[in-house]
C-alpha positions in Angstrom: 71.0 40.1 -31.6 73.6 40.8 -28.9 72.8 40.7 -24.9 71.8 44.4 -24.4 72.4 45.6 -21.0 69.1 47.6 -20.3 66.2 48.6 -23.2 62.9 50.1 -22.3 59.8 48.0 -23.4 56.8 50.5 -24.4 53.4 49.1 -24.0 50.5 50.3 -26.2 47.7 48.5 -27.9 48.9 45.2 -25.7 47.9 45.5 -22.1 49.2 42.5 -20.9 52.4 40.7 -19.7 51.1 37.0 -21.0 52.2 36.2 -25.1 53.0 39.5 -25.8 55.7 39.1 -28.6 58.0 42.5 -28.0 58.1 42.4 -24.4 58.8 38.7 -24.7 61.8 39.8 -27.5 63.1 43.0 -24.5 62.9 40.4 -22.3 65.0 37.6 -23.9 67.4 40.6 -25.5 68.5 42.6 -22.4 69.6 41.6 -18.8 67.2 44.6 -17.9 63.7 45.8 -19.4 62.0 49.5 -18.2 58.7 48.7 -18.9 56.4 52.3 -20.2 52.9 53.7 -20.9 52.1 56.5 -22.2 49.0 58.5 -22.3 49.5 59.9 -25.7 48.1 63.4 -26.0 48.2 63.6 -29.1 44.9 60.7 -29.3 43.4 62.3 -26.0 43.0 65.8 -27.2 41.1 64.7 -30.2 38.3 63.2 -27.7 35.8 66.1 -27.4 34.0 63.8 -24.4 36.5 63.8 -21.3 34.3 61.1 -19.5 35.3 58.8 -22.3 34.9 55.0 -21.1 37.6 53.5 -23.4 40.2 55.9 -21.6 38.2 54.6 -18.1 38.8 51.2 -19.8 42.9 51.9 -20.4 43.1 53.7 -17.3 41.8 50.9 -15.4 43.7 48.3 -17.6 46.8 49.8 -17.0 46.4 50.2 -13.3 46.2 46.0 -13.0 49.0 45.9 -15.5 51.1 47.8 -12.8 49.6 46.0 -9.7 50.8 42.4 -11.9 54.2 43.8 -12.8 54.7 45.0 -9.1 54.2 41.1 -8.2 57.0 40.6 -10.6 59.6 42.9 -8.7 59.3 45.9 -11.9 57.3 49.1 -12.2 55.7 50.2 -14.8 56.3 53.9 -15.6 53.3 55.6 -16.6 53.6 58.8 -18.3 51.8 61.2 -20.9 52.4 63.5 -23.4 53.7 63.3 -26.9 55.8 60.1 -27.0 58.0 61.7 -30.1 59.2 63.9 -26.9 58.7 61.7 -24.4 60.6 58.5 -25.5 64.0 60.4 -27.0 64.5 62.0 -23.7 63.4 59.1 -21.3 65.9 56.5 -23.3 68.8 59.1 -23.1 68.1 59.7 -19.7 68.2 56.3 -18.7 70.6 55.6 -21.2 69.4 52.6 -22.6 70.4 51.0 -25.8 66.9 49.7 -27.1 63.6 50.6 -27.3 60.9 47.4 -27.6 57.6 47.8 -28.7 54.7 46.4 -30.7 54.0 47.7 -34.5 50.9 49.4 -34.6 49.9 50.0 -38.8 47.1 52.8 -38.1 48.7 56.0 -40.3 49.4 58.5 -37.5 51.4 55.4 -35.4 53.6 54.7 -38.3 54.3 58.3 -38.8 55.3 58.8 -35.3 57.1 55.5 -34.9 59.2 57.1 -37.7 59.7 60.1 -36.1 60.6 58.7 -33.0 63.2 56.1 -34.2 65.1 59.0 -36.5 65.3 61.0 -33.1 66.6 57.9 -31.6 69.2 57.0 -34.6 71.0 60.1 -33.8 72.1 59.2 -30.2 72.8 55.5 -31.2 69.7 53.9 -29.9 67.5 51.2 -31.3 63.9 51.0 -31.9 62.8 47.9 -32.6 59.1 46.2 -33.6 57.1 42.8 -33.6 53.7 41.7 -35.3 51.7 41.0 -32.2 48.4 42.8 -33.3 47.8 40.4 -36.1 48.6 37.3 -37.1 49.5 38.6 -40.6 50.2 42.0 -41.5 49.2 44.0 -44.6 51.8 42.7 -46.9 52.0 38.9 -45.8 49.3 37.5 -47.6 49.4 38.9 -51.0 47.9 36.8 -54.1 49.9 34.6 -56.8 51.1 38.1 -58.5 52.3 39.8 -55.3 49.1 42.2 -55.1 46.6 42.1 -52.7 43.1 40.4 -52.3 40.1 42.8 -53.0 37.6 39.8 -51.9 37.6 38.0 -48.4 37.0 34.4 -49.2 40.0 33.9 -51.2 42.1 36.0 -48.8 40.4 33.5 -45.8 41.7 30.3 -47.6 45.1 31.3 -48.0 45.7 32.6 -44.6 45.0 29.1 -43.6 46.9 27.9 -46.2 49.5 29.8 -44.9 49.3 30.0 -41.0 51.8 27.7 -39.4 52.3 26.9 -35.7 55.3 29.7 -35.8 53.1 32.3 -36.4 50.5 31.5 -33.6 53.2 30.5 -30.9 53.0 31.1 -27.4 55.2 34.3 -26.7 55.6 34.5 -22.7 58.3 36.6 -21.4 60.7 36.3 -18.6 59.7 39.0 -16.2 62.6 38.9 -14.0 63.9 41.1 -16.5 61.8 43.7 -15.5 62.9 46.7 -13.6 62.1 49.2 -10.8 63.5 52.7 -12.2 62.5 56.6 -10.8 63.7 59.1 -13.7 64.4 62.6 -12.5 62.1 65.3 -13.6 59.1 63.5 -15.2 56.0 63.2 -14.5 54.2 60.1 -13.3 50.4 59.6 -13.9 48.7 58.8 -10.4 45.4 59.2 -11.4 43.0 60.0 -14.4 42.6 63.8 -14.1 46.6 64.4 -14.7 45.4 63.4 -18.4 42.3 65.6 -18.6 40.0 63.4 -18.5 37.3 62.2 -15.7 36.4 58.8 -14.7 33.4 57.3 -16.7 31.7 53.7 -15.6 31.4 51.4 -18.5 29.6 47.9 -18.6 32.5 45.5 -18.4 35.7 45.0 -16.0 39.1 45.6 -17.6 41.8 44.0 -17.8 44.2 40.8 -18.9 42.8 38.7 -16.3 39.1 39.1 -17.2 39.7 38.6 -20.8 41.0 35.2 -20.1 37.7 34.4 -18.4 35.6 36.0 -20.9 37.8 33.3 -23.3 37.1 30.4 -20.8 33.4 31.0 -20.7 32.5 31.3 -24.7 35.1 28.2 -25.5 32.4 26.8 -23.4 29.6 27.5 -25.6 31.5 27.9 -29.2 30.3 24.9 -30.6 26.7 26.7 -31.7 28.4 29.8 -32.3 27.3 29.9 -35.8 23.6 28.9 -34.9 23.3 32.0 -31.9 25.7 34.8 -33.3 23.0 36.5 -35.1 20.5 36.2 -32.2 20.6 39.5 -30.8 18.3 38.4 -27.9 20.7 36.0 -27.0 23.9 37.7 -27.0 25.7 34.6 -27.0 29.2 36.5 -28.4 33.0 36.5 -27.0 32.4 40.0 -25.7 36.1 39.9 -26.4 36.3 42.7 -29.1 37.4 45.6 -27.2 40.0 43.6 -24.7 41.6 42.2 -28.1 41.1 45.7 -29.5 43.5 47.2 -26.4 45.6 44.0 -26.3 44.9 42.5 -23.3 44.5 39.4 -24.6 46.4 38.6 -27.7 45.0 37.4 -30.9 47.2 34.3 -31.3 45.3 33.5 -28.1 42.2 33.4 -29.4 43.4 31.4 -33.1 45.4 28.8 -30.7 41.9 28.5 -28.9 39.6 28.2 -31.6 42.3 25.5 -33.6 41.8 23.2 -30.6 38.3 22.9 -31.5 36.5 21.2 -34.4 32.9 22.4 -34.2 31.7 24.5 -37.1 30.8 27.0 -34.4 34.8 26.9 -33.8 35.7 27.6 -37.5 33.2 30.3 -38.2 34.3 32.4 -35.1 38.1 31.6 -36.5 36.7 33.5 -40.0 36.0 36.5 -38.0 39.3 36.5 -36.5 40.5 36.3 -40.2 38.1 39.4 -40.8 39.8 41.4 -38.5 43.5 40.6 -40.5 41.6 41.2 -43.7 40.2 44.8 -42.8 43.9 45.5 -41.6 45.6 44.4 -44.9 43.2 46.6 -46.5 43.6 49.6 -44.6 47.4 49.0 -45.0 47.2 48.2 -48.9 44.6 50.7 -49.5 45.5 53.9 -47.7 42.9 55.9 -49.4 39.7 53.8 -47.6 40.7 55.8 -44.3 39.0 59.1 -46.4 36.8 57.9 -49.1 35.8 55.0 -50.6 37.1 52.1 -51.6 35.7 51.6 -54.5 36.1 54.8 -57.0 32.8 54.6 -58.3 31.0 55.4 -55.1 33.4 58.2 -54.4 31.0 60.9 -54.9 27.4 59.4 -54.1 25.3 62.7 -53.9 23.7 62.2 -50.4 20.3 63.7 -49.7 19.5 63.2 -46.0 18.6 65.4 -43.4 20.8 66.8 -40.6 17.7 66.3 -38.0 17.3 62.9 -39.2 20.9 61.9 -38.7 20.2 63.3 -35.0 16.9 61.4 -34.6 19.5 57.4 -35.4 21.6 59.0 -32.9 19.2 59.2 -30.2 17.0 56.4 -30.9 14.5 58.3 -32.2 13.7 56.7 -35.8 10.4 54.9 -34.6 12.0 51.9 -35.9 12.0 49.5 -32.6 15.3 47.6 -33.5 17.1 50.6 -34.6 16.1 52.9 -31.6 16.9 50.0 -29.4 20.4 49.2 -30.7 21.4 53.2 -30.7 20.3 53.7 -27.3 22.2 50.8 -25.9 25.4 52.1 -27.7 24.8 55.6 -26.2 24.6 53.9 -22.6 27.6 51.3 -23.0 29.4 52.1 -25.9 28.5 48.7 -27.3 26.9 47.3 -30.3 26.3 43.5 -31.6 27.4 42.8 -34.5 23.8 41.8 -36.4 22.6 45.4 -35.1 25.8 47.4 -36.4 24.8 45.9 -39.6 21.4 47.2 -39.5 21.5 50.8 -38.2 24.4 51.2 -40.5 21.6 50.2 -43.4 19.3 52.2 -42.0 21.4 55.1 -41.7 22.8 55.1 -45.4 20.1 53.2 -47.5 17.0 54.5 -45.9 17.9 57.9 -44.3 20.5 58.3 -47.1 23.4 59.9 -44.8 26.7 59.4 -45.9 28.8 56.5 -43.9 31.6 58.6 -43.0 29.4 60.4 -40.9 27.9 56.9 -39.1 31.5 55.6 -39.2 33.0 58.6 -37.3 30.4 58.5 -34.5 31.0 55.1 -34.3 34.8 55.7 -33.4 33.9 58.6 -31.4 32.3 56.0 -29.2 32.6 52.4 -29.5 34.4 50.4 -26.7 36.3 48.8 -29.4 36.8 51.3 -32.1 39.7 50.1 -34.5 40.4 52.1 -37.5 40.3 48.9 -40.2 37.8 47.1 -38.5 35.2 49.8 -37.9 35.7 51.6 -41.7 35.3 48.4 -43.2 31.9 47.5 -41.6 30.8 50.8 -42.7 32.0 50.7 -46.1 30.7 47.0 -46.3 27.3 48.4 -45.3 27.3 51.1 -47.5 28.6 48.9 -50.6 31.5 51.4 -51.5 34.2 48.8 -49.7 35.9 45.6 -50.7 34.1 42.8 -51.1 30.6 44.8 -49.6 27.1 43.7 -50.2 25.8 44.6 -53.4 24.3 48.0 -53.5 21.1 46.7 -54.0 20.9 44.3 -51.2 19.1 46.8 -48.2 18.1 46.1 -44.9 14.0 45.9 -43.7 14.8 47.0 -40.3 11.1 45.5 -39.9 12.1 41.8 -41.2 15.4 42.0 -39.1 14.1 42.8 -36.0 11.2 39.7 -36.2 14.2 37.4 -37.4 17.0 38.4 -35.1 15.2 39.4 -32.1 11.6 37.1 -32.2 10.1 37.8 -29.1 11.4 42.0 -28.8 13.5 41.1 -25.7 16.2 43.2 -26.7 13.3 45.9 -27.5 11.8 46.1 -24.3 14.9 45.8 -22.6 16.2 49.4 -24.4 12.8 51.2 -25.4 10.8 50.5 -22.1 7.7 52.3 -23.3 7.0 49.2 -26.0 7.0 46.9 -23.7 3.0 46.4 -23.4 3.3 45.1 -27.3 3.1 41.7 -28.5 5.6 40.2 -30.6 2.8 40.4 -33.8 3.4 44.4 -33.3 7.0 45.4 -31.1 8.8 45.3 -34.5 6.9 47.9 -35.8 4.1 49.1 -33.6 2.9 51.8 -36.1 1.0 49.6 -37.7 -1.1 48.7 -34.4 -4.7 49.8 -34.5 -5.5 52.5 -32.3 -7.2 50.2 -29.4 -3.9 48.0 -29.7 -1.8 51.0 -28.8 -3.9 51.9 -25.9 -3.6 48.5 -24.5 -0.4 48.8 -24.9 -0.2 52.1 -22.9 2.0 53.7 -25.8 0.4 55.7 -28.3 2.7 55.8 -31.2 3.0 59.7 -32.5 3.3 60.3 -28.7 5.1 57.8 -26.5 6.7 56.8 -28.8 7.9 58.2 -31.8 6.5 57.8 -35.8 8.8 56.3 -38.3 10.8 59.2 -40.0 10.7 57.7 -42.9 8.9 55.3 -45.4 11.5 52.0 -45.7 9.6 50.8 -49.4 10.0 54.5 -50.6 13.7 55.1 -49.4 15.2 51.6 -50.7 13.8 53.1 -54.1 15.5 56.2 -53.4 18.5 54.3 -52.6 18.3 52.2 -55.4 18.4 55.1 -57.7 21.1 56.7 -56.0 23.7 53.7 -56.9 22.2 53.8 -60.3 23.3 56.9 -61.1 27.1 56.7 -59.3 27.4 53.4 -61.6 
């Protein structure tokens, strides 16, 4: 590629200035880089909640992003709007011969990366874009035939077949390059109302810098990883989920890492990462999962649950200690462990027979590290309509969960205050505690706390038929 003389590097779902592939590419291309943001309305306005932490979490995010690239003698321009406006007339403006930026596969980016590099064809300028949100995207690992896998574990061994040093390298830029530009007659965002939205605290700190500690701290304690990950009491995770999710750290970061190590904890937190490149292959091979699902015999499952009921998961009001507990810690922080997204996803579609689109959009509507791929295909692996899901048959006892994942009702008591006066013989399901139990407990169940909604034995037959029948 020849030496461009000034190119504008646009900064989305990669928060950071540390191995990010395009800006290190702007960087190594041009003898100047305008580094952007923009607040893209066209995502905001579909947020009904305008106290919505993950914009909190990108506002505050990109606020240290400027503060580091200040150190580095730039500025980062931070903008909003609708970037199919936006970047046309900000390039010409600053007549610049190349746009950078980072591919993003979800279906609206890729439409409006399209739009935006037609727009920029016509007056001569480049848009250019680098694989820096996987490690391999939707049409790199492909079986024998050239179609793609349908089941994970043979997808898993040949992305390690395939994974080479090259594709996990280091990627640090030269920010020297990096600019200090004031365009005429745009707006710059100064603060988190000029997007419409108001400043909601979340649980953890944003930010490049804390996602390298976050790293630090669980490499420290990877090596039981796959004895503790299911221990929701515990909570011995990465917590790294929603800073990989917004790029500020990248995911070669975390394969480098876990390579390093040898401990099976090492190599079963590496076939999550791989998980994550799966669900994105999918989504990318399989368009159609993003509206129904993905396998066309559960297409039309006729789903018989009630409205009120799908209200009562929502609040934590099933009378079903683990899955109360895990819904009203994800209505206070946005945040879900993985073992628990598992079971109130069970819950919801195998025992309250409510259809997963419905669990799966108000999941994105509020988790902290919503992705598209990642967040559809737990759903339709819960529901067994997906690729490579649990067999229908296989359903949840939120009872037998809860005593195996959370022993001693920590996490209970921690979320559902009221049971905290019951013993770990009854906290997983207190209804059946005798009436003197309850009182000792100072929670009367039908009062303090609520009855279960529904019979688990009697829905997993429902359940059971239901599949029946779409088979």
């Amino acid at each position: 590629m020849k030496k461009i003389k000034r190119s504008i590097f646009w900064f989305r779902r990669d928060l950071r200035l540390q191995d990010n592939r395009g800006l290190y590419e702007a960087c190594k291309s041009s003898e100047g880089v305008i580094p952007v943001f923009i607040f893209d309305q066209n995502i905001l306005t579909k947020l009904k909640n305008k106290k919505d932490r993950r914009v909190s979490f990108i506002y505050d995010s990109i606020d240290l992003l400027e503060k580091d690239i200040k150190k580095k003698g730039g500025r980062l321009l931070i903008l909003a709007g609708d970037p199919c406006e936006i970047i046309p007339k900000l390039s010409k403006s600053l007549k610049v011969e190349s746009v950078f930026t980072n591919e993003d596969y979800e279906d609206y980016a890729t439409k409006r990366d399209s739009t935006i590099q037609k727009k920029l064809k016509t007056d001569e300028i480049q848009f250019i874009g680098f694989k820096d949100h996987v490690i391999f995207s939707g049409g790199e690992v492909l079986k024998k035939d050239g179609t793609p896998y349908r089941v994970f574990t043979p997808y898993k061994n040949e992305w390690l077949k395939q994974v080479s040093e090259e594709d996990i390298k280091d990627y640090n830029p030269n920010l020297k390059k990096l600019l200090i530009t004031k365009p005429q007659g745009i707006k710059i965002v100064k603060a988190i109302s000029d997007i419409g939205f108001e400043y909601e605290e979340y649980k953890t700190k944003a930010g490049e810098k804390e996602a390298k500690k976050l790293l630090s701290n669980f490499l420290k304690r990877i090596k039981d990883y796959d004895k503790n990950r299911d221990n929701i009491s515990l909570n011995n995770n990465s917590h790294l989920s929603p800073y990989l999710r917004f790029g500020c750290i990248s995911i070669r970061d975390l394969v480098r890492s876990s390579n390093k190590l040898k401990s099976d904890g090492a190599k079963v937190w590496l076939s999550e990462l791989i998980w994550r490149d799966f669900y994105s292959m999918i989504l990318d091979q399989f368009p159609h999962v993003e509206k129904s699902a993905f396998l066309p015999k559960y297409k039309n499952l006729k789903w018989s649950g009630k409205t009120d009921h799908f209200k009562l998961w929502k609040e934590g009001k099933t009378g079903y200690p683990i899955v109360d507990a895990a819904m009203r810690c994800f209505a206070q922080t946005g945040e879900m462990h993985n073992r628990l997204r598992m079971i109130v996803a069970s819950f919801l579609v195998k025992d309250l027979i409510i259809d997963w689109k419905k669990g799966e959009q108000y999941f994105a509507q509020n988790l902290m590290d919503f992705e598209l791929a990642s967040n559809n295909g737990g759903w339709q692996w819960c529901a067994s309509t997906g690729c490579d899901a649990q067999p229908y048959f296989r359903i949840f006892n939120p009872i037998s969960q809860s005593d195996r994942f959370d022993p001693e009702g920590e996490f209970i008591k921690q979320w559902i205050p009221e049971l905290k006066g019951y013993s770990k013989k009854y906290i997983h399901f207190p209804m059946k505690a005798n009436e003197e139990t309850q009182e000792s407990a100072n929670c009367i169940i039908g009062r303090d706390y609520p009855e279960p909604i529904v019979d688990h034995a009697k829905q997993r037959e429902v359940a059971l038929k239901l599949y029946k029948i779409a088979k």
